[in-house]
TORBA-971070 format. One record per residue (C-alpha): x, y, z; residue in three letters. Coordinates in nm, 3 decimals. Layout:
(node (X Y Z) "ALA")
...
This chain:
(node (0.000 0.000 0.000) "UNK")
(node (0.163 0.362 -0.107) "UNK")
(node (0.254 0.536 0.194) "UNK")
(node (-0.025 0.875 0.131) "UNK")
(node (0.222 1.148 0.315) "UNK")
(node (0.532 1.006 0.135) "UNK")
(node (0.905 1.169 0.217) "UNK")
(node (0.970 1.515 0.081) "UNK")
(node (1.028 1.496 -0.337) "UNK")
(node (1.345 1.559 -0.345) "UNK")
(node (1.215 1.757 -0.664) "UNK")
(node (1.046 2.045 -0.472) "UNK")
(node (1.224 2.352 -0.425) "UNK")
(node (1.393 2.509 -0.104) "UNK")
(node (1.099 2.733 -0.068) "UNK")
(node (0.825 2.443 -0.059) "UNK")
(node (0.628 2.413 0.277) "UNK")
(node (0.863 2.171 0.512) "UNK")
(node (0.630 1.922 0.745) "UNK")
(node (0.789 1.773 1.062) "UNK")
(node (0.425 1.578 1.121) "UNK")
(node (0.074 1.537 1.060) "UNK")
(node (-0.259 1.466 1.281) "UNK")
(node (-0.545 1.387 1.030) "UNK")
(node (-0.831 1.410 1.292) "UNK")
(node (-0.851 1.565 1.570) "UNK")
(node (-1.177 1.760 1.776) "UNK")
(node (-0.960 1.964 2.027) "UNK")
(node (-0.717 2.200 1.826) "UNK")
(node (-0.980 2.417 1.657) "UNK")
(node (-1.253 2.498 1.867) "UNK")
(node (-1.591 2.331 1.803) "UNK")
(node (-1.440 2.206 1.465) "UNK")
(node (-1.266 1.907 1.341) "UNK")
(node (-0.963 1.952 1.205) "UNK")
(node (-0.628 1.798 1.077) "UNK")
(node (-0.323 1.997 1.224) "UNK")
(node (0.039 2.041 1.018) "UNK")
(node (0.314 2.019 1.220) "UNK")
(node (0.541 2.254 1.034) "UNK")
(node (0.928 2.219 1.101) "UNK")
(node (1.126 2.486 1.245) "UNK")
(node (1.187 2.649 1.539) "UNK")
(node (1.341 2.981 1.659) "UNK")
(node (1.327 2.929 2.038) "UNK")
(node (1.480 2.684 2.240) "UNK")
(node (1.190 2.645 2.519) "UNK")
(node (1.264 2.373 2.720) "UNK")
(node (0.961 2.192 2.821) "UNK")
(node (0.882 2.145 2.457) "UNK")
(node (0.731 1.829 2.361) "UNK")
(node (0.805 1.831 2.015) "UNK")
(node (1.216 1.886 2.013) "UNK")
(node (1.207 1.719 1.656) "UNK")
(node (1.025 1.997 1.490) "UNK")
(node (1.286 2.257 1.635) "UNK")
(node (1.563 2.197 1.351) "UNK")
(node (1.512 2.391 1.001) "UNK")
(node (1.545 2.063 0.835) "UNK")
(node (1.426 1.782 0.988) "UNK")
(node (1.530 1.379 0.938) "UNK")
(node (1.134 1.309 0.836) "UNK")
(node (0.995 1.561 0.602) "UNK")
(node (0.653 1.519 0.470) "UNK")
(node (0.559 1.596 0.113) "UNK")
(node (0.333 1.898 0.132) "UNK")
(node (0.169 1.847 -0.201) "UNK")
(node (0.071 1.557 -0.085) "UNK")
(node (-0.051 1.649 0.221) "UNK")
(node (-0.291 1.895 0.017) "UNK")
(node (-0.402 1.644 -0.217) "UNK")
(node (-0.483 1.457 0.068) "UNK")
(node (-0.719 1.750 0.206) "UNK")
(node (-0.904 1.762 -0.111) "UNK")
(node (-1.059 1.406 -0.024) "UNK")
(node (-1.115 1.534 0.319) "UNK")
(node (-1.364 1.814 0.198) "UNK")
(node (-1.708 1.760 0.400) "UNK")
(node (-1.552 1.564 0.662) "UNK")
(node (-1.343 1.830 0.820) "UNK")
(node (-1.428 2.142 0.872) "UNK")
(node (-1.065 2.335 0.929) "UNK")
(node (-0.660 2.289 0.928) "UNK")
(node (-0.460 2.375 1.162) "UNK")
(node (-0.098 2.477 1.107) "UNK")
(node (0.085 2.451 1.394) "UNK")
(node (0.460 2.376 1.454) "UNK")
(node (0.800 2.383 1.543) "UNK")
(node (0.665 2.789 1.453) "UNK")
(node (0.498 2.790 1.103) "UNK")
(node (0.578 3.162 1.067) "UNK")
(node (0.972 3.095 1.049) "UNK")
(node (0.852 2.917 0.712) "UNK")
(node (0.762 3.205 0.388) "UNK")
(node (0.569 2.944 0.236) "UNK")
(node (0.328 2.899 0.442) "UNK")
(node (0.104 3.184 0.304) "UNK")
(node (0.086 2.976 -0.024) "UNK")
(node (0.011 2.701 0.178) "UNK")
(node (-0.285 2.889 0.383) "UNK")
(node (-0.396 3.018 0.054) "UNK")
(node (-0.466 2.741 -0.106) "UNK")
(node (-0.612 2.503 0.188) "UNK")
(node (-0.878 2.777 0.251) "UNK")
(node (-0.948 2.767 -0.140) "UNK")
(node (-1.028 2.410 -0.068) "UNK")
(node (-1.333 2.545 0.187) "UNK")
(node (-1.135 2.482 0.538) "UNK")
(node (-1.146 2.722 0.757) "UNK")
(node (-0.767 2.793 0.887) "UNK")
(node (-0.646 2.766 1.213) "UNK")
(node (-0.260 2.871 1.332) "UNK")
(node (-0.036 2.803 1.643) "UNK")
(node (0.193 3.062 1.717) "UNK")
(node (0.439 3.146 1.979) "UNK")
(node (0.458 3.521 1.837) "UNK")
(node (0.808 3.483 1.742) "UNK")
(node (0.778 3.664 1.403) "UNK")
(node (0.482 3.955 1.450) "UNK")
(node (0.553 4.070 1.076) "UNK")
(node (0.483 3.750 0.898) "UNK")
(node (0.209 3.687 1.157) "UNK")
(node (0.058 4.048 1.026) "UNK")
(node (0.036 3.918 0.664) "UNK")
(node (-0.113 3.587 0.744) "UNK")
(node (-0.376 3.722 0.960) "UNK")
(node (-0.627 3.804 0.683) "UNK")
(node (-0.626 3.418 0.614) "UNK")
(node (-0.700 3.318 0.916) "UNK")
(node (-0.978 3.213 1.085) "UNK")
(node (-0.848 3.156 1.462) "UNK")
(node (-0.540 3.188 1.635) "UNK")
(node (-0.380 3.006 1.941) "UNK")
(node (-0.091 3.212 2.076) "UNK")
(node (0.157 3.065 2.315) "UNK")
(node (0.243 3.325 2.551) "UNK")
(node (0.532 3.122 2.775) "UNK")
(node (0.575 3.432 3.037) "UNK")
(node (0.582 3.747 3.164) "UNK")
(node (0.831 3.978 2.961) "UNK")
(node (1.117 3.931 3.257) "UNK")
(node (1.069 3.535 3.230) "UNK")
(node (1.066 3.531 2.910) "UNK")
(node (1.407 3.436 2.833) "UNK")
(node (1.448 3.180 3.093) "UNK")
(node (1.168 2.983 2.879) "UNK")
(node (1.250 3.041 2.505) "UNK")
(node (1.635 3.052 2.590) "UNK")
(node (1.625 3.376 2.319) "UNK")
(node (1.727 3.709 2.428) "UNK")
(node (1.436 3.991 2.393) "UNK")
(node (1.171 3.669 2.285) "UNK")
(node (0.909 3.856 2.459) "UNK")
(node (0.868 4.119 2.239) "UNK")
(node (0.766 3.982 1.949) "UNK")
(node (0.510 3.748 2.144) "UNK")
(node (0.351 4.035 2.314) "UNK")
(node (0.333 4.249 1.952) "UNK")
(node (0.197 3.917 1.838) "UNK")
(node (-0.070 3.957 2.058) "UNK")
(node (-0.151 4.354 1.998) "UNK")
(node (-0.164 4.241 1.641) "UNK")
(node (-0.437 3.975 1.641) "UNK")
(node (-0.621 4.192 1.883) "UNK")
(node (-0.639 4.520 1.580) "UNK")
(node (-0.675 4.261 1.340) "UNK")
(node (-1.035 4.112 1.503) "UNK")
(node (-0.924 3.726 1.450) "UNK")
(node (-1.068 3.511 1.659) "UNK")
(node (-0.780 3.343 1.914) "UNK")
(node (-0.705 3.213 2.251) "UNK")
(node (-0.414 3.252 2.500) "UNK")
(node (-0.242 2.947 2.641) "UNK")
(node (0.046 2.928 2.872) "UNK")
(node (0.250 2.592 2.961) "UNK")
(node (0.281 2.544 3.295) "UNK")
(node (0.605 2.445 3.498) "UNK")
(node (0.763 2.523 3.853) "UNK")
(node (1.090 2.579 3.733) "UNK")
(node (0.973 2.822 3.494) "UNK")
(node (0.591 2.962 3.557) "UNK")
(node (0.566 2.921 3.903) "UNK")
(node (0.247 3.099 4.061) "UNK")
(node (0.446 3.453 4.084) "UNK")
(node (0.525 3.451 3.723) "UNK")
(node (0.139 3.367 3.628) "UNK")
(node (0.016 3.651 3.852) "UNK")
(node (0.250 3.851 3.678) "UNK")
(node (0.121 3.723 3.340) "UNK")
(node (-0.235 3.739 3.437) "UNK")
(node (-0.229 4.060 3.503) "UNK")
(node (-0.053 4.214 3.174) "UNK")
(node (-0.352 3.976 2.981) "UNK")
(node (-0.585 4.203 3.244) "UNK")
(node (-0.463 4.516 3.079) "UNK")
(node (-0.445 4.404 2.711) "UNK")
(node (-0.823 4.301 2.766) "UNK")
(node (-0.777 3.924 2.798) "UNK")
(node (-1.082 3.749 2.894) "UNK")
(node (-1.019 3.390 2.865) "UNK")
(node (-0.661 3.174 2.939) "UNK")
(node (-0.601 2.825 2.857) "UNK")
(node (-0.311 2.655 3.097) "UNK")
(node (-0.157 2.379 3.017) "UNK")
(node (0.011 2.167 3.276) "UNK")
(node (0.353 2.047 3.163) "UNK")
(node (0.340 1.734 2.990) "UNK")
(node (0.638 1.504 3.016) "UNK")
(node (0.616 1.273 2.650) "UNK")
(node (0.846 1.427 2.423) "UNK")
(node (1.019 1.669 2.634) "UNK")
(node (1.412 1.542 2.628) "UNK")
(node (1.514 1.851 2.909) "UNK")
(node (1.626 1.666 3.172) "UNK")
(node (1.669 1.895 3.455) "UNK")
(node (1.343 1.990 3.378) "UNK")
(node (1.189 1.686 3.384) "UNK")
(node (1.407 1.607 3.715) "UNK")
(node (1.191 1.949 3.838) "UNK")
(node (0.829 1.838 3.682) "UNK")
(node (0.742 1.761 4.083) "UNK")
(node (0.777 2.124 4.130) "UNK")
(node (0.484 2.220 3.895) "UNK")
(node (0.245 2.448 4.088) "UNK")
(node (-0.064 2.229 4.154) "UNK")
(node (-0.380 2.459 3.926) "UNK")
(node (-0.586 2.404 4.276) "UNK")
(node (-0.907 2.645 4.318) "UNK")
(node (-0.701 2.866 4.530) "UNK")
(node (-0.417 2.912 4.228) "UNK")
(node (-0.678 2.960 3.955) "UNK")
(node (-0.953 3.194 4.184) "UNK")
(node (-0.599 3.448 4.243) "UNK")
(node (-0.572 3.446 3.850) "UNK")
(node (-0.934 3.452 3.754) "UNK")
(node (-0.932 3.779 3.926) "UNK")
(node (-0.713 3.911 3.633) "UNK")
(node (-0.880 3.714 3.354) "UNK")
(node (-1.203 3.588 3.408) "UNK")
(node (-1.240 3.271 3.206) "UNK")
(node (-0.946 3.017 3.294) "UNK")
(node (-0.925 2.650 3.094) "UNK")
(node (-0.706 2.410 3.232) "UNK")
(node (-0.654 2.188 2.949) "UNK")
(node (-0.456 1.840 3.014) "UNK")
């Protein structure tokens, strides 16, 4: 049986669309939609709790053939309702307008997961989009200690005034971990979402599979436990709180 993502043609050029992964169904990473999500490879940041280390290298030792993948979505037309690119950071890749382009020319609605790290391509995509998750790891002092990138922060947090002007639909998550969000560094966070209007906040507790840290996973006990006290402290800031597992 033909493999239907085969490896990346060694025919396409250095511009095409590079895929680290692919998830053809899935009902939790658009909301109230079914989607397929593209993992697209590439990575600027370094953020150690990630659980997806393989999609952090430019080119990675699995590529997926993106015209295939988008052949693939044209038999998937009536069955799912959006696709979401999501990444490694899809923005660090110019093709991926082309590739938004033509999937919502196909009738899905488009979805994108961002951690902010390049507001300017983010700007020129946001017309194509549909909804927007946006990984905000910090508040701007802890910033660094999370992405491992000097000055990170300040594209994330432009990133964020951006989709705001722009009207897209999007949420806010934040991964949670001791030894880098404890409870002082989510007040701190919670309340700069307070002043940028923020009404709802997804955290995500740190999830172990995939992440090859080790002193971080040595720390994972040290996670600050989302109890009702935790959350009611940050719900004062933003009102609507997910934790999402």
């Amino acid at each position: 049986m033909n493999d239907p993502f085969p490896p990346l043609s060694k025919t396409l050029t250095p511009s095409a669309l590079r895929i680290g992964g692919l998830v053809p169904f899935t009902a939790t990473d658009y909301p109230d939609a079914l989607a397929a999500v593209v993992f697209c490879q590439g990575c600027p940041w370094r953020c150690g709790y990630c659980h997806n280390p393989h999609l952090i290298p430019a080119q990675g030792e699995h590529l997926l053939d993106w015209p295939a993948i988008s052949e693939w979505l044209e038999t998937r037309r009536g069955l799912l309702d959006a696709v979401v690119f999501s990444g490694g950071e899809p923005t660090a890749q110019p093709a991926l307008l082309e590739a938004l382009t033509a999937t919502r020319a196909r009738g899905f609605r488009i979805g994108l997961h961002t951690g902010g790290a390049y507001p300017r391509r983010l700007q020129a995509l946001l017309p194509y989009l549909d909804w927007v998750g946006l990984d905000l790891k910090a508040g701007p002092d802890g910033y660094e200690r999370v992405t491992g990138v000097v000055d990170s922060e300040l594209g994330a947090f432009e990133a964020l005034t951006l989709i705001q002007h722009a009207g897209v639909p999007f949420e806010v998550r934040t991964t949670v971990h001791g030894a880098l969000t404890p409870p002082k560094e989510l007040r701190i966070l919670a309340a700069i979402l307070n002043g940028r209007g923020v009404m709802r906040w997804v955290l995500q507790p740190f999830r172990a599979l995939g992440c090859d840290n080790k002193a971080l996973l040595a720390r994972a006990d040290e996670a600050p436990v989302l109890d009702e006290a935790l959350l009611q402290t940050l719900r004062e800031f933003v009102p609507h709180i997910d934790v999402r597992h």
